[in-house]
Backbone atoms as SQL, in Angstrom:
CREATE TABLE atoms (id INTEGER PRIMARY KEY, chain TEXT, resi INTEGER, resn TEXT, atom TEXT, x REAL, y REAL, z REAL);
INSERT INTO atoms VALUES
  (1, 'A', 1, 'UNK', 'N', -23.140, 14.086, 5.924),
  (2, 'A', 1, 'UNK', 'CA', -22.971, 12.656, 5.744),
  (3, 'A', 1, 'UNK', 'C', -23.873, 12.128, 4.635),
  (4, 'A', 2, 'UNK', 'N', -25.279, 12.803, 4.290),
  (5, 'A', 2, 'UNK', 'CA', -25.819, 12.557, 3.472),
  (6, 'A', 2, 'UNK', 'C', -25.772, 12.970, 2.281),
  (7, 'A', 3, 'UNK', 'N', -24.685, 13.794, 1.926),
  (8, 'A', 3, 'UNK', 'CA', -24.151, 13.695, 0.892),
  (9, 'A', 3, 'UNK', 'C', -22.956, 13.074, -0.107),
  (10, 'A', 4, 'UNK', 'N', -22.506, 12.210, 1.417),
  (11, 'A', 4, 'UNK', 'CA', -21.600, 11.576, 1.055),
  (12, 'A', 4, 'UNK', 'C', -21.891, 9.673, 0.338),
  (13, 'A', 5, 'UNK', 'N', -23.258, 9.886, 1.187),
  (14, 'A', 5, 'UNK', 'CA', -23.856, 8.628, 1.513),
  (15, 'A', 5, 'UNK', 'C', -24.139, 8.982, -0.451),
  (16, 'A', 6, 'UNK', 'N', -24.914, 9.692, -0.772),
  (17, 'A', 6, 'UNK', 'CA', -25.553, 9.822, -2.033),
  (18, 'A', 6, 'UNK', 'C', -24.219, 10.282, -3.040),
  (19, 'A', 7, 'UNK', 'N', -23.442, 10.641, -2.975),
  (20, 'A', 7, 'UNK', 'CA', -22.636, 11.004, -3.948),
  (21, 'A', 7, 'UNK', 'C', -21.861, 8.957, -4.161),
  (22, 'A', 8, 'UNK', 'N', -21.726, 8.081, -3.045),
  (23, 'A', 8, 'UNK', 'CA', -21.202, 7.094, -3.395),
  (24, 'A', 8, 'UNK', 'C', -22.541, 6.093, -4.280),
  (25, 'A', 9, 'UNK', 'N', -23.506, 6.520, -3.946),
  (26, 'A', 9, 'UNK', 'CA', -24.580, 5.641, -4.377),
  (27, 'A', 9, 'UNK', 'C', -24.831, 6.140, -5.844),
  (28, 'A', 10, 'UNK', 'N', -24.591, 6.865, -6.664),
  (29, 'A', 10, 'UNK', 'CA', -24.195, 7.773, -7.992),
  (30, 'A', 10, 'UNK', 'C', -22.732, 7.197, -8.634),
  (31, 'A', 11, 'UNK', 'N', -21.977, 7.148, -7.796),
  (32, 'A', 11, 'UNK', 'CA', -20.742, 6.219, -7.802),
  (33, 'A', 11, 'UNK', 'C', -20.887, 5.117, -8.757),
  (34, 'A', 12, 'UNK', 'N', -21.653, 4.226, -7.280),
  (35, 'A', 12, 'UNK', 'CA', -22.048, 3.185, -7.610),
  (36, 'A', 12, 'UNK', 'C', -22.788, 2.731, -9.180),
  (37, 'A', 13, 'UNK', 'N', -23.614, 3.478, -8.805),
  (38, 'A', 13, 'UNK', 'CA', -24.552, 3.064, -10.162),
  (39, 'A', 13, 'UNK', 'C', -24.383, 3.815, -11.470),
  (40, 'A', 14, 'UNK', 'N', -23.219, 4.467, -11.658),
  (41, 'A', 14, 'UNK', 'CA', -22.616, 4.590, -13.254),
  (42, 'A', 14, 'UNK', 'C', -21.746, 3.860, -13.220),
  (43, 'A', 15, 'UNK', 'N', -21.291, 3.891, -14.675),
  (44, 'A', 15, 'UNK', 'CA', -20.187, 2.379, -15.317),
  (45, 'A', 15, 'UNK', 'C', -18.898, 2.840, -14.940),
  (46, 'A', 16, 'UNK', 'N', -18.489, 4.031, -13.342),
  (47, 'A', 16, 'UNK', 'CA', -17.071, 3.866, -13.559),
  (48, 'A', 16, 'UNK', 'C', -17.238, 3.172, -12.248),
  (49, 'A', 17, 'UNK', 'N', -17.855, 2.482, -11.706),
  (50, 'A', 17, 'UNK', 'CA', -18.052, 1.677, -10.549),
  (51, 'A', 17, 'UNK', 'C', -16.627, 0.430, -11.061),
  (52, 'A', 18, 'UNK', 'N', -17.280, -0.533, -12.127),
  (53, 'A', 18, 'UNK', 'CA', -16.065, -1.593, -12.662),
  (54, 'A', 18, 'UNK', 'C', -14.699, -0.893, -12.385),
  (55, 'A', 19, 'UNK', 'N', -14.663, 0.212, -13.150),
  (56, 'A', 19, 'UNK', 'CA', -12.944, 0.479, -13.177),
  (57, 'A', 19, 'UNK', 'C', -12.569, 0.664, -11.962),
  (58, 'A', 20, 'UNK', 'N', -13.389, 1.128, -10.989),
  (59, 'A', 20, 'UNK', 'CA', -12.885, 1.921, -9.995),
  (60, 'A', 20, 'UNK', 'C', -12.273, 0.462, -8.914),
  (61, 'A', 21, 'UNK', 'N', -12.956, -0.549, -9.030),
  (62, 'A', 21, 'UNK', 'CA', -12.422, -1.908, -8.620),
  (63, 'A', 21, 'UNK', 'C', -11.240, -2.288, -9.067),
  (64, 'A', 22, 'UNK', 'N', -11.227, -2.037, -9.914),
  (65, 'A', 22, 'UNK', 'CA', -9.845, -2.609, -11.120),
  (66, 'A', 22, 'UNK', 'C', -8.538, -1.741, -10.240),
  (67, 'A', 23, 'UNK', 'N', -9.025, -0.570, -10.317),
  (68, 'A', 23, 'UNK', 'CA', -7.974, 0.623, -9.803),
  (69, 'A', 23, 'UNK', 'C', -7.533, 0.059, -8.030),
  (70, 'A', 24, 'UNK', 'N', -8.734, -0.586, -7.785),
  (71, 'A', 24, 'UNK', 'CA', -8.645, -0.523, -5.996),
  (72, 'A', 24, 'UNK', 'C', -7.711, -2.227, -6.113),
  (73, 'A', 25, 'UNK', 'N', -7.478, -3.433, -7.042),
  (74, 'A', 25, 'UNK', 'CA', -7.255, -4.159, -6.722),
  (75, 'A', 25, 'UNK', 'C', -5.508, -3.625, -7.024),
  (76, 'A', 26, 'UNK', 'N', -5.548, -3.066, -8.602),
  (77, 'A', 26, 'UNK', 'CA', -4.076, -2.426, -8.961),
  (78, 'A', 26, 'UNK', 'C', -3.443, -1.841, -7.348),
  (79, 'A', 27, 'UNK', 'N', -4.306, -0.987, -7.091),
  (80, 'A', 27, 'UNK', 'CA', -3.540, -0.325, -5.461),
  (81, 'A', 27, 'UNK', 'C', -3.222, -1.127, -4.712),
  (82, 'A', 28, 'UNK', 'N', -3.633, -2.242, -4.394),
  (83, 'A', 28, 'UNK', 'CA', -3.823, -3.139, -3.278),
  (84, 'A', 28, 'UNK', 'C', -2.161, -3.854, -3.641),
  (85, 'A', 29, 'UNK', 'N', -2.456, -4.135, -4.919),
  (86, 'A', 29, 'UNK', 'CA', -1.346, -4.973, -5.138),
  (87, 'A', 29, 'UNK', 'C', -0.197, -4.183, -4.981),
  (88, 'A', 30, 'UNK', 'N', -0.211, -2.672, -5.186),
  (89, 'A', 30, 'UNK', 'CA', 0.912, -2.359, -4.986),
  (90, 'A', 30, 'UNK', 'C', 1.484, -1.974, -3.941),
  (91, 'A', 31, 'UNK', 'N', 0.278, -1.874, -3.070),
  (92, 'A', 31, 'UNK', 'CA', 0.562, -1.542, -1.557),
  (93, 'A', 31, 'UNK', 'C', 0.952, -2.773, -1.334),
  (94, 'A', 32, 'UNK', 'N', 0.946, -3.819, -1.407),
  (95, 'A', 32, 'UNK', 'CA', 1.592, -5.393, -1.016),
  (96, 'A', 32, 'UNK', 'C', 3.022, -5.019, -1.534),
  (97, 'A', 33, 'UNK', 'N', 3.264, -4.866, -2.911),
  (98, 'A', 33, 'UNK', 'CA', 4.923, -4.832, -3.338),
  (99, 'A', 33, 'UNK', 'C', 5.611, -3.828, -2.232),
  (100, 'A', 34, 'UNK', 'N', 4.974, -2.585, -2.615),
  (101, 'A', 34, 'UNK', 'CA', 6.077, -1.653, -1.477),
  (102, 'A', 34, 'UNK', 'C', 6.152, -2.109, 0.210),
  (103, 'A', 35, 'UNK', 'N', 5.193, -2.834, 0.531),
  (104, 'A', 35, 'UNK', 'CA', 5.305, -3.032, 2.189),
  (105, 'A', 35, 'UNK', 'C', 6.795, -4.289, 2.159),
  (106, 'A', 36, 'UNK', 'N', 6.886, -5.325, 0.809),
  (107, 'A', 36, 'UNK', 'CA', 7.617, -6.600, 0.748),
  (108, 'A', 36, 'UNK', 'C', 8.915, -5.508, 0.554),
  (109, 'A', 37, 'UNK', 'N', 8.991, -4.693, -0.503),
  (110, 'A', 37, 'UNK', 'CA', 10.612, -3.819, -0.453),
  (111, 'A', 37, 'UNK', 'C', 11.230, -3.127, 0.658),
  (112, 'A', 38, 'UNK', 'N', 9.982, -2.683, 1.311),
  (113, 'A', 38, 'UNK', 'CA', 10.410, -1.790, 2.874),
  (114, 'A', 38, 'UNK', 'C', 11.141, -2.673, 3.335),
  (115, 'A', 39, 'UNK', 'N', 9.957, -4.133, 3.739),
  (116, 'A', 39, 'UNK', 'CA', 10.465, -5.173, 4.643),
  (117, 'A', 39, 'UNK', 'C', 11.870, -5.390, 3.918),
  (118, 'A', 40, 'UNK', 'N', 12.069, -5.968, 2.902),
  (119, 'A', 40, 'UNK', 'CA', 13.259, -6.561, 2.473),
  (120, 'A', 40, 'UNK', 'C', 14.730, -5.592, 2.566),
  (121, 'A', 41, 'UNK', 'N', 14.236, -3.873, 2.715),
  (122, 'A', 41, 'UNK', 'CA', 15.300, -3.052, 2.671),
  (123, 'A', 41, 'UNK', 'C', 15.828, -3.029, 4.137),
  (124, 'A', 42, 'UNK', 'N', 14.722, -2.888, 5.124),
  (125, 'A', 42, 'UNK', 'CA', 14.667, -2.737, 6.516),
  (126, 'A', 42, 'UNK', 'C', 15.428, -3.998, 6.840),
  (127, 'A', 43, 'UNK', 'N', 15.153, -5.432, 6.490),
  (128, 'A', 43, 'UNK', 'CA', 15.912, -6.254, 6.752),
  (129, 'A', 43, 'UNK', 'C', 17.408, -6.033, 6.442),
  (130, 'A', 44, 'UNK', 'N', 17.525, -5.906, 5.367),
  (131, 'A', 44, 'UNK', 'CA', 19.364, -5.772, 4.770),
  (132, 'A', 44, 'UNK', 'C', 19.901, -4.123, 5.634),
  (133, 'A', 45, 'UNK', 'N', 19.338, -3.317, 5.713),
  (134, 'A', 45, 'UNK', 'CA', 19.627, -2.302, 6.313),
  (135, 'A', 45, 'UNK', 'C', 20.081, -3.272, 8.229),
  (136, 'A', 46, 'UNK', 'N', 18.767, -3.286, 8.748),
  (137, 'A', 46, 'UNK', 'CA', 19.360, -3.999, 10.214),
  (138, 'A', 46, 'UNK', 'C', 20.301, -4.882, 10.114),
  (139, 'A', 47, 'UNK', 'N', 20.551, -5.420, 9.351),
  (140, 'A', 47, 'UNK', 'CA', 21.851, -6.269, 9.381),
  (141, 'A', 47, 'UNK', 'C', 23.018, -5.420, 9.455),
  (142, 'A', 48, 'UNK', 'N', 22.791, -4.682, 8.310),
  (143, 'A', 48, 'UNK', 'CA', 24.262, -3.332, 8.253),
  (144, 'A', 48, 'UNK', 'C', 24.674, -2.928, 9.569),
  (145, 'A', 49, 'UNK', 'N', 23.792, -2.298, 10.217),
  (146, 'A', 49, 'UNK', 'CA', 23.788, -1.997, 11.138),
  (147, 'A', 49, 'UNK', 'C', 24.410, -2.238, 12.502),
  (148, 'A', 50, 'UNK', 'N', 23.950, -3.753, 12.186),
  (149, 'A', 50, 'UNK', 'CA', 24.375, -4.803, 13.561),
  (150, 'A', 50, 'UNK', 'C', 25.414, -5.012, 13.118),
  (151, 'A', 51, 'UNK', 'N', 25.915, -5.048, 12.159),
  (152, 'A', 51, 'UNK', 'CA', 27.917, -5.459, 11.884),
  (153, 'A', 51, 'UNK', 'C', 28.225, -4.543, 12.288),
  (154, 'A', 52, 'UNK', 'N', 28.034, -3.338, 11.774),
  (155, 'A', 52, 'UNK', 'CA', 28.822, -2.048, 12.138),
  (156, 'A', 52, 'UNK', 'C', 28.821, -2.347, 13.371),
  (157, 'A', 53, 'UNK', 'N', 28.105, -2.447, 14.022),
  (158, 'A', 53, 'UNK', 'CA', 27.841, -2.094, 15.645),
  (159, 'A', 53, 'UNK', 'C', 28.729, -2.948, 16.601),
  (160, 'A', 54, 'UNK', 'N', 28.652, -4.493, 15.662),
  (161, 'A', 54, 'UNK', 'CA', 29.340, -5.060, 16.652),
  (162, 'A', 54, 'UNK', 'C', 30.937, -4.902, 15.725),
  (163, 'A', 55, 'UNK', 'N', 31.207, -4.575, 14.956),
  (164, 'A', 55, 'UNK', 'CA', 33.078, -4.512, 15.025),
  (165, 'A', 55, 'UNK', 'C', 33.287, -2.702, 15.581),
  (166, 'A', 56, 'UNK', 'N', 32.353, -1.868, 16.217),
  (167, 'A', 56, 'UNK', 'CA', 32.844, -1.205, 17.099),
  (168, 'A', 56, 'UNK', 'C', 32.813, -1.441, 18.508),
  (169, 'A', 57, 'UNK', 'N', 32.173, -2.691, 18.371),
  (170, 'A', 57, 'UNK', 'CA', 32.567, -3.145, 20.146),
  (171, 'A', 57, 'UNK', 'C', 33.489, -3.955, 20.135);
């Protein structure tokens, strides 16, 4: 653990600390887009679904 503790504190205190923020907000944002396309596919998909379902009943 104490090398983990010290390898982030080395991290930290060289200059790829900035980018590495930059990189974590880029991810963030894109983990937001793909969760909104799932949702939006998952939505239009359950709909499909439920028609089909109900003109076989």
């Amino acid at each position: 653990m104490s090398k983990f503790v010290s390898s982030v504190k080395r991290f930290i205190v060289s200059e790829d600390g900035p980018t590495a923020v930059e990189y974590a907000v880029m991810l963030a944002l894109i983990i937001v887009v793909c969760l909104a396309a799932v949702s939006a596919v998952g939505s239009n998909a359950n709909a499909k679904f439920n028609k089909v379902a109900s003109m076989l009943s």
